[in-house]
C-alpha positions in Angstrom: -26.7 8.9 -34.0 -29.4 6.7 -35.9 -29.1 7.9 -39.3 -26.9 10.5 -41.9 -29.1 13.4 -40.7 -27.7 13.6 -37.6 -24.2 13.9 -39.4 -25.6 17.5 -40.1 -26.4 18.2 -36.3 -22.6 18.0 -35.1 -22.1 21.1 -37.5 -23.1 24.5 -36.6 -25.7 26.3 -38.9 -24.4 28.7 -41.9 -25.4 30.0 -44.8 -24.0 27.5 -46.7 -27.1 25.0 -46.3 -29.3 27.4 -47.8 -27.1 28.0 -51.0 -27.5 24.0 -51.7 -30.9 24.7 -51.4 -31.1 27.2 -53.9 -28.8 25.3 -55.8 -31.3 22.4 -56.1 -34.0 24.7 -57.7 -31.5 25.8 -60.2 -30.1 22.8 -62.2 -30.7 19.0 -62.5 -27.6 17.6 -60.9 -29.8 15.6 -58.8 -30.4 13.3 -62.2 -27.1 12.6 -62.4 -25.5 9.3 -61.9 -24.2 8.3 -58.5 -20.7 7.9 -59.4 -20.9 11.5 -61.2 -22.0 12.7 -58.4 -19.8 11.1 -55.7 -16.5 12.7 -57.8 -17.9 16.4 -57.6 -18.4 15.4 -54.0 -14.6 14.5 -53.8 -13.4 18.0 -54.1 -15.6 18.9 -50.9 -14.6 19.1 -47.9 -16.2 16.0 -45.2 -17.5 18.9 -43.8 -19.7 20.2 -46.8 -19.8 16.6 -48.1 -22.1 15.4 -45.4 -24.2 18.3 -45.8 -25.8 17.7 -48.9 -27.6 14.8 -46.9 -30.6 17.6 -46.4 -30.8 18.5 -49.9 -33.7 15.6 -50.5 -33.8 11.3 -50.5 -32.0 10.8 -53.3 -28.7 12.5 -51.2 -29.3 11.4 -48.2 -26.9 8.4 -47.9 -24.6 9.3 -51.0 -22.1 10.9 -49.0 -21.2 7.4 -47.2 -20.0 6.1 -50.1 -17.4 9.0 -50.6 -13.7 7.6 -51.3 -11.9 10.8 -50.4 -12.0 12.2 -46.9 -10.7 15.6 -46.1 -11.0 16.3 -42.6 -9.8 19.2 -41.2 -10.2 20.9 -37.4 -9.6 24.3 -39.1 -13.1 23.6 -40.5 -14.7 23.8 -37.8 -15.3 26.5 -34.7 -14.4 24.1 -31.9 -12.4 20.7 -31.8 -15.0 19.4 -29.6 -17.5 19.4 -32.5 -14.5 18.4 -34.6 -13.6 15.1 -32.6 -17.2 14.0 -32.8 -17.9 14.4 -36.5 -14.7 12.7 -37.4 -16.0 10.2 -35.0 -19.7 10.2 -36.3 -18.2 9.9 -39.9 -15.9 7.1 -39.5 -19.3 4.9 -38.0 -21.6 5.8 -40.5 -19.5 5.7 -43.5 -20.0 2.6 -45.9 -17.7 0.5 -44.3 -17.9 -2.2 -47.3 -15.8 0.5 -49.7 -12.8 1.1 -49.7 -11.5 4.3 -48.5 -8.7 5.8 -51.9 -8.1 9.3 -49.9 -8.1 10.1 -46.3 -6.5 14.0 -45.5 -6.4 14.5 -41.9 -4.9 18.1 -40.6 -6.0 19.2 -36.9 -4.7 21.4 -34.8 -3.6 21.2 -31.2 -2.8 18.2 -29.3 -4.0 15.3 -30.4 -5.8 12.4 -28.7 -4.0 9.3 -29.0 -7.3 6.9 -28.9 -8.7 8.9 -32.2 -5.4 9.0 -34.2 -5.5 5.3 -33.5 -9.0 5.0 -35.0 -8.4 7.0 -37.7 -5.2 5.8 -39.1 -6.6 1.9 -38.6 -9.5 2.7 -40.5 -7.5 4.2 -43.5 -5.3 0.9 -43.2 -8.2 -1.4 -42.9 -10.4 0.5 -46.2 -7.0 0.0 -48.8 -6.3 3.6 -48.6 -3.9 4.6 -51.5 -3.6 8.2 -50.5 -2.7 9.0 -47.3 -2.0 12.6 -45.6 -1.7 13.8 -41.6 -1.1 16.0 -39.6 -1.2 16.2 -36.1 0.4 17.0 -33.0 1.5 13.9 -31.4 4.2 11.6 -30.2 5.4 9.2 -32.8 4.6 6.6 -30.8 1.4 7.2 -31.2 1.4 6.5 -35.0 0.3 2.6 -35.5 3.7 1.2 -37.0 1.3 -0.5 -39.6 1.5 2.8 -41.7 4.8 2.2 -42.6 4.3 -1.4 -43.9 1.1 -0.7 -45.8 1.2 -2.3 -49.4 -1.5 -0.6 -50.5 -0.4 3.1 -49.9 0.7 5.2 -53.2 0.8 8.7 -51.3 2.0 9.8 -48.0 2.2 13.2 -46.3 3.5 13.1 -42.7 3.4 16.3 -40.6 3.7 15.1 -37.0 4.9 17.8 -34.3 5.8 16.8 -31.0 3.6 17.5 -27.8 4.2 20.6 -26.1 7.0 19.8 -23.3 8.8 17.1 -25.2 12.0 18.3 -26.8 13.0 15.5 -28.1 12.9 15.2 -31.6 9.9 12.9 -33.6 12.6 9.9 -34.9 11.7 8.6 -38.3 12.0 4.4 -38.9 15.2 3.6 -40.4 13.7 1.5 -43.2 10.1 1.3 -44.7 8.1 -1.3 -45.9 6.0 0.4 -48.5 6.1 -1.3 -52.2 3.3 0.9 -53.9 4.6 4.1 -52.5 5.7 6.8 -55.5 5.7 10.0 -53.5 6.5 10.5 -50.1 6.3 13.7 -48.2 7.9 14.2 -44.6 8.0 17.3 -42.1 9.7 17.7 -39.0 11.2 14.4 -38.6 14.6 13.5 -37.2 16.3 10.3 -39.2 18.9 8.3 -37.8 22.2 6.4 -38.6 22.3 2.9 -38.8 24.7 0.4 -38.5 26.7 1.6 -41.3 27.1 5.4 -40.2 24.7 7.3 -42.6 21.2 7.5 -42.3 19.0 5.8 -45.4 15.3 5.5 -44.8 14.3 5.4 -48.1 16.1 2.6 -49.8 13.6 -0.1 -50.4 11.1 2.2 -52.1 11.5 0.3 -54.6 8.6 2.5 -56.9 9.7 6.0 -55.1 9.4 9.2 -57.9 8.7 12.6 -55.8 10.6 13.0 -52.1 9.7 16.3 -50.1 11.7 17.0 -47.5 10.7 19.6 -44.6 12.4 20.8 -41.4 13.9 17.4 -40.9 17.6 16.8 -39.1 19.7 14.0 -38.9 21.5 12.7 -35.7 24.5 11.2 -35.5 26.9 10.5 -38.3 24.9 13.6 -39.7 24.5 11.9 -43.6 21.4 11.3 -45.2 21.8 9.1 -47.8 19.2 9.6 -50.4 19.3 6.1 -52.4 16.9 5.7 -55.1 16.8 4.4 -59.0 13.2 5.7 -59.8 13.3 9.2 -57.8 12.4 12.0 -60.5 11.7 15.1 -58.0 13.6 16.1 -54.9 12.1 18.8 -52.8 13.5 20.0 -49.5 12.5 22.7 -47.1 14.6 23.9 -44.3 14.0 26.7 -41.7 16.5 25.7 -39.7 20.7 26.2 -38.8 21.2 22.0 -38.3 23.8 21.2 -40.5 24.2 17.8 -42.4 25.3 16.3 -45.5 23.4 14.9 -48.1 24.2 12.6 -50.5 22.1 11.8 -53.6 22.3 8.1 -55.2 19.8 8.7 -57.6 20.6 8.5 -61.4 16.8 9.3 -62.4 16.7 12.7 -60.3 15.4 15.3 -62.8 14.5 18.0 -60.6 15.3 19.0 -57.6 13.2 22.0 -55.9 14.7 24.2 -52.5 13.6 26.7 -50.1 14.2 28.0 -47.0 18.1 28.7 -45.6 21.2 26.2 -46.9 23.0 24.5 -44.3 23.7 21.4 -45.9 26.4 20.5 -48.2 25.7 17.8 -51.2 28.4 15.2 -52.4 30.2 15.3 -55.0 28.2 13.8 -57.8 25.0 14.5 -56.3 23.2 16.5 -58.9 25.2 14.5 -62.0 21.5 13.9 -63.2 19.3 17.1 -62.6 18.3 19.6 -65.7 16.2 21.4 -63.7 16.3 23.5 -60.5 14.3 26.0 -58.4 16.4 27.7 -55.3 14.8 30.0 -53.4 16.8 30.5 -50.4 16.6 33.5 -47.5 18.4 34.0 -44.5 18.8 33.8 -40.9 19.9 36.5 -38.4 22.8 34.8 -36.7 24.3 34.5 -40.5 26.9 32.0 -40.5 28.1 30.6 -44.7 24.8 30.9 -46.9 26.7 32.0 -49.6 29.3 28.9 -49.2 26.5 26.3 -49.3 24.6 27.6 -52.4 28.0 28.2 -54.2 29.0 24.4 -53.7 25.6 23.0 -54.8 26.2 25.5 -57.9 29.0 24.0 -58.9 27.5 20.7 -59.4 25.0 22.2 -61.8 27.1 20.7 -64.9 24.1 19.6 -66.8 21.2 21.6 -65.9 19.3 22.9 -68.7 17.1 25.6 -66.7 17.1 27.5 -63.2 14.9 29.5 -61.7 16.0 31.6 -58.7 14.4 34.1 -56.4 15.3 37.4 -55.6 16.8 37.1 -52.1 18.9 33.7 -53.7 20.8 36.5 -55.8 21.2 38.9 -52.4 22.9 36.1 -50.6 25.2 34.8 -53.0 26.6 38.4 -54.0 27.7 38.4 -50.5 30.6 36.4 -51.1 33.5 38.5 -51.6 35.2 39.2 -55.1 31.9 37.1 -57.0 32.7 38.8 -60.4 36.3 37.2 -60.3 34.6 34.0 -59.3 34.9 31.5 -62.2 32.2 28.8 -62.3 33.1 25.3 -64.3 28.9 24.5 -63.9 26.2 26.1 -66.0 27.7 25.1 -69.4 24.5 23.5 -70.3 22.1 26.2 -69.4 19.5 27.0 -71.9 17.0 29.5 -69.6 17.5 31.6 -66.2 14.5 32.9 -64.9 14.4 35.0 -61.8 11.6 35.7 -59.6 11.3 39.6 -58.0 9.3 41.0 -55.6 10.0 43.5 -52.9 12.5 42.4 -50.6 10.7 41.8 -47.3 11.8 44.1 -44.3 12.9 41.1 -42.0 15.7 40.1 -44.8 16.9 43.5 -45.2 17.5 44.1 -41.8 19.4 40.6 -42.0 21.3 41.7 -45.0 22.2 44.9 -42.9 23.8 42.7 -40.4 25.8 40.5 -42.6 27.2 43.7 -43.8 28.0 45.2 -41.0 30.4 42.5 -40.1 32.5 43.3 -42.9 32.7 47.4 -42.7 36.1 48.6 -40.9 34.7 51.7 -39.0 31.9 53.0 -37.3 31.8 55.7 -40.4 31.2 53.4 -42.7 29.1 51.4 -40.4 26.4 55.0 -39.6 26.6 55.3 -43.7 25.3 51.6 -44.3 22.4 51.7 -41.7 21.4 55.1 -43.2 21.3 53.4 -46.5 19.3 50.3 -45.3 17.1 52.9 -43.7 16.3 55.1 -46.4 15.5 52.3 -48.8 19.1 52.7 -50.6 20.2 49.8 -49.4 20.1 47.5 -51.3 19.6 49.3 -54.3 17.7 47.1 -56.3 16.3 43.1 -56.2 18.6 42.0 -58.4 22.3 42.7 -57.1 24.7 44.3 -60.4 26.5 41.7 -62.2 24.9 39.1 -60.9 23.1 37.5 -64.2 26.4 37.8 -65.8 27.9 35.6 -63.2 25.2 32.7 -63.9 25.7 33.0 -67.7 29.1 33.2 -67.8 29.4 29.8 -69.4 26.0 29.8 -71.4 26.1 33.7 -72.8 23.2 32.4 -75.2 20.7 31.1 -72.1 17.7 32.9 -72.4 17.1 35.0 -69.5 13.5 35.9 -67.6 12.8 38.1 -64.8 9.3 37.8 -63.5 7.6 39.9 -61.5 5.8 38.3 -58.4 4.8 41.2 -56.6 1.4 40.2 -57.0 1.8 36.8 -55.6 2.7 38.6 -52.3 -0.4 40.8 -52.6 -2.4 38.4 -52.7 -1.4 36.3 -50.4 -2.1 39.3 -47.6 -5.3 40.6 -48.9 
């Protein structure tokens, strides 16, 4: 490829092309200044990036001086045509500027020689912000990523090959000064020397920690030490149980979806005022309502929670919850639940924790006749359950909001 044109080639033709067109005969953004231009480009796509190249000269090469990169396959019709534009890219781009953003995201298996390349180049341009993900082998990760002093921002979404069980192991310590937010799915961490696992102790400058689908393997503890962590996220869609234990006197908010199966120690959420739980269920049910009930009663100084719908479901589960006194919550100034219909899959999985508990088939034929005709359960929000959150703040304002529409659109 001998010039930015042919950037435009590698991409199959749509409509798109001819809306910049009439885009060009429409306004004056042309006249704008390089640097103006080069941020609206930033919220494009590569993709659509490189195709302004054919709008006229003054475009042609401004798209090589870009300091964001999204990149991904889903982009694109084929990840033949996908390889070779990252490819194409990567040569053509300015190569004297540095690179602030690089978001890679492709699907299927991924070849090791082009992760290589990319993640090299991102290291080699001072990238700051840093996201992938890819199916791969660990291994095939450059260890450079995780010593990179320049890196503020990094997403990690690596899934093993097909065939290989074992689980993507995470490095037991980092060497990343300028990091402030770190975000991690499906990784496995592992203990150390001492018996807990602790990856993230020398983030030294670390404020937001998203956890997703990760495990931990042998003593089973994650230790979580940080002075600067504000926000704690974690995801989990899985029955691997571990404990978690929070050293971090800054933690402000801490954010959870997905199913419990970890316990926090004691003292763990000494720091928090805010929290966001919305938790759902698997079918082989095991103790849901045990997890969420522990982390509960840490809550002593949490000045608002929001919960979602199924959250409420699983907690009134536990048996004798209005008798249930609470020494957390005293704090509480708002309680805002989130309702939309419960989902069919959860209701079936309620129907099944229930039936566990019913001493005859009687009452067994009644309950499934209940779940079937939509009288089971009766309603979102379980009875007495907001009386059992406010029990020690009666004067906590209290919000249900309705996100039915949220699921609407996220199916149309």
């Amino acid at each position: 490829m001998s010039n930015s044109s042919d950037a435009v080639t590698m991409i199959e033709p749509t409509t798109k092309r001819v809306t910049i067109r009439e885009c060009q005969n429409k306004d004056n953004i042309s006249d704008l200044p390089d640097c103006i231009i080069l941020h609206i480009l930033s919220f494009l796509n590569a993709k659509d990036a490189v195709r302004t190249c054919i709008l006229s000269s003054r475009w042609k090469d401004l798209w090589k001086s870009l300091l964001s990169l999204t990149l991904h396959s889903s982009h694109f019709r084929t990840i033949k045509i996908f390889n070779k534009f990252v490819s194409r890219v990567l040569s053509l781009r300015d190569s004297s500027i540095s690179l602030h953003a690089l978001d890679f995201y492709k699907i299927g298996l991924m070849a090791p020689h082009l992760l290589k390349r990319i993640v090299n180049y991102a290291l080699s341009h001072n990238v700051q912000r840093l996201g992938l993900s890819v199916v791969c082998d660990i291994a095939q990760i450059p260890p450079t990523i995780f010593s990179c002093h320049t890196l503020t921002y990094l997403k990690l979404s690596v899934y093993p090959t097909r065939g290989n069980r074992e689980e993507t192991l995470f490095p037991n310590s980092l060497n990343l000064p300028a990091l402030t937010v770190l975000d991690l799915q499906n990784f496995a961490f592992c203990a150390g020397d001492n018996g807990y696992a602790e990856p993230f102790l020398a983030l030294n400058r670390l404020k937001q920690l998203a956890i997703s689908s990760c495990t931990v393997r042998d003593a089973r503890i994650l230790r979580v030490s940080s002075g600067t962590l504000f926000k704690l996220t974690l995801h989990n869609h899985s029955e691997d149980f571990f404990t978690i234990e929070l050293r971090t006197p800054s933690l402000c908010t801490f954010t959870f979806t997905g199913t419990p199966f970890q316990f926090f120690s004691k003292g763990s959420f000494s720091s928090v005022k805010h929290v966001d739980i919305d938790a759902n269920l698997f079918s082989r049910y095991i103790e849901p309502p045990v997890f969420l009930l522990s982390w509960l009663r840490q809550l002593s100084n949490i000045k608002s929670l929001i919960v979602s719908a199924t959250t409420l479901q699983i907690i009134a589960l536990y048996p004798d919850l209005s008798k249930l006194k609470l020494p957390s919550l005293g704090m509480l100034k708002s309680l805002k639940v989130k309702t939309k219909p419960l989902e069919y899959g959860f209701c079936m999985k309620l129907l099944d924790v229930k039936l566990e508990k019913v001493k005859s088939q009687k009452e067994a034929t009644k309950l499934r006749k209940a779940f079937k005709e939509g009288l089971e359960p009766s309603s979102p929000i379980p009875d007495g359950i907001m009386d059992f959150f406010i029990q020690n703040s009666p004067l906590a304002e209290v919000e249900i909001i309705d996100c039915s529409w949220q699921k609407a659109q996220s199916t149309s």
